[in-house]
C-alpha positions, 0 to 999 in steps of 0.5 A: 346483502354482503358483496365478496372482495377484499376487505372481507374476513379471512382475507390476507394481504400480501406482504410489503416487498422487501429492499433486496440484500446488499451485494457483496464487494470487493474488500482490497488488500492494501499493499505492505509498502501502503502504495494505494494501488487498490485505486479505483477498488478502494472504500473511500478516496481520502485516506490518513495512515499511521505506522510505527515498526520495529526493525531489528539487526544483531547489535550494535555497529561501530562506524569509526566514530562511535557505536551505532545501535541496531535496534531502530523504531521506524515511523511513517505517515502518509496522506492520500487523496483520490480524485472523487468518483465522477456522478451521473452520466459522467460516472456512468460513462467511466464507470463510477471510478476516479483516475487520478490520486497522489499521496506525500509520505513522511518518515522517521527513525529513532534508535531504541539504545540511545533514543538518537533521532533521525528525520527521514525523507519525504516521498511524493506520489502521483497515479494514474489509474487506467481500468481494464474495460473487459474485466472490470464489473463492479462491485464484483471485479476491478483490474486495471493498470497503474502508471505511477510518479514518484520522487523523495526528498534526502533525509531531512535530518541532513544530508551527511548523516549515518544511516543506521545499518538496520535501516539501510538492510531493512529497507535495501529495495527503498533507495531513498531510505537506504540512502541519503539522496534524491530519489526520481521514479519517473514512471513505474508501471503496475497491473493490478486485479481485485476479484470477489470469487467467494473470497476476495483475491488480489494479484499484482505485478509492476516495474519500473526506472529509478535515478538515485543521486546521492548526498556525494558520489555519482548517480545510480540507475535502478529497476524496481520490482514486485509481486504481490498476492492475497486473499480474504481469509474465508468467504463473503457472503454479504456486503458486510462481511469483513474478514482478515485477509493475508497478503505476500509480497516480494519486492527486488531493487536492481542497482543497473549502474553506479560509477565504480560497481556493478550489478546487484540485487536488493530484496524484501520479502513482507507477509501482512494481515489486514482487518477492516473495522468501519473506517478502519484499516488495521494491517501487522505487517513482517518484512525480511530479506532473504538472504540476510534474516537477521535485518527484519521488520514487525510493524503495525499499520492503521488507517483511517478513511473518508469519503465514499467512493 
């Protein structure tokens, strides 16, 4: 006698279950100036960075001595290292984040006429992130805020060099490249948010003190400030989505006191567009001031990570 149930002809298991779909996350913008200010939002917590630009100006200058060129090739290396995302319970109680990362930044300059070269400063970074409980909801949303150490060394090149006047336009909002001198950024303070509503958009806004001593003369206080913001050119709608994103950034150097000079401002306006291939971060980047277009910069940016956060 045939007993009915399963197994019997005509019969049709339900299918295996399937592992859900990834998530979509945040992709962060990284800044023009390569800050890392993505922090906590950032793909992995160890990451090398490679940049050379092109800064342009109307020719070139002569400094009483001999003519200097205004074309300059600029270069920059920077390694960053975050602490590694906390696990288990630990992890779970702050959210899976790091809190602290710190980065050393190299520079260096070389004249397109006569391939003279310079040896630029070296800038050390320390930051302390601070997440923004409320906000916060990973993977969708990061705000927090950053409380950052900064100090750069004179160009090693000497400390009685001349600066090529591109440079000094060009990067007017950076003291320490401007200028030949120690640079003390005791602590600059930033508010920072990454949102995936469809695209992912960036917002940040910070400030904060520098004392700027020279290789001669007296001491300058300054205020530095920025703004920035962006978003991914299009909608993500799987973890794998990878699209261009655009950002805008504007940056200011109030120069608040100098011995025998008054008040005066310094600005850079920088445009980028930022791809990520894999590890790969790829940003072309154009920076500008306003009020004197003739100085400006086209540059590229790569870097390369690892360690997942």
């Amino acid at each position: 006698m045939a007993i009915a149930g399963p197994g019997l002809d005509g019969f049709t298991p339900p299918p295996p279950p399937q592992p859900p779909a990834a998530i979509p996350q945040i992709q962060p913008i990284v800044s023009i100036d390569d800050q890392q200010t993505q922090g906590p939002s950032a793909k992995n917590w160890l990451n090398a960075t490679f940049e050379v630009s092109s800064l342009a100006g109307d020719g070139p200058v002569f400094d009483g001595a001999h003519y200097i060129s205004q074309g300059v090739w600029s270069y920059a290396a920077q390694l960053s290292v975050a602490e590694p995302p906390p696990s288990g319970l630990v992890g779970a109680a702050l959210g899976g984040t790091a809190s602290y990362e710190g980065h050393v930044r190299f520079t260096s300059f070389s004249d397109r006429d006569d391939s003279k070269s310079f040896v630029g400063p070296m800038t050390f970074v320390f930051q302390h992130y601070i997440p923004i409980q409320h906000v916060t909801l990973a993977p969708l949303a990061d705000a927090h805020l950053g409380v950052e150490f900064a100090a750069s060394t004179p160009w090693l090149s000497g400390r009685n060099i001349a600066i090529p006047t591109t440079v000094r336009e060009v990067d007017s909002t950076a003291t320490e490249l401007a200028r030949d001198g120690w640079s003390v950024r005791p602590v600059t303070g930033y508010l920072r948010g990454d949102f995936l509503v469809c695209r992912s958009v960036h917002v940040e806004i910070g400030a904060g003190p520098e004392v700027f001593s020279p290789a001669q003369g007296t001491n300058e206080y300054d205020l530095r400030t920025y703004v920035a913001a962006g978003a991914s050119l299009g909608c993500s709608n799987a973890a794998t989505d990878y699209l261009p994103k655009l950002e805008v950034e504007y940056r200011q150097r109030h120069r608040l006191y100098a011995d025998n000079t008054g008040y005066a401002l310094f600005q850079n306006l920088g445009v980028a567009l930022q791809e990520d291939v894999g590890p790969f971060i790829f940003e072309l980047f154009a920076a500008a001031d306003p009020s004197a277009q003739q100085y400006r910069q086209l540059g590229i940016r790569v870097q390369v990570g690892a360690g997942r956060r």
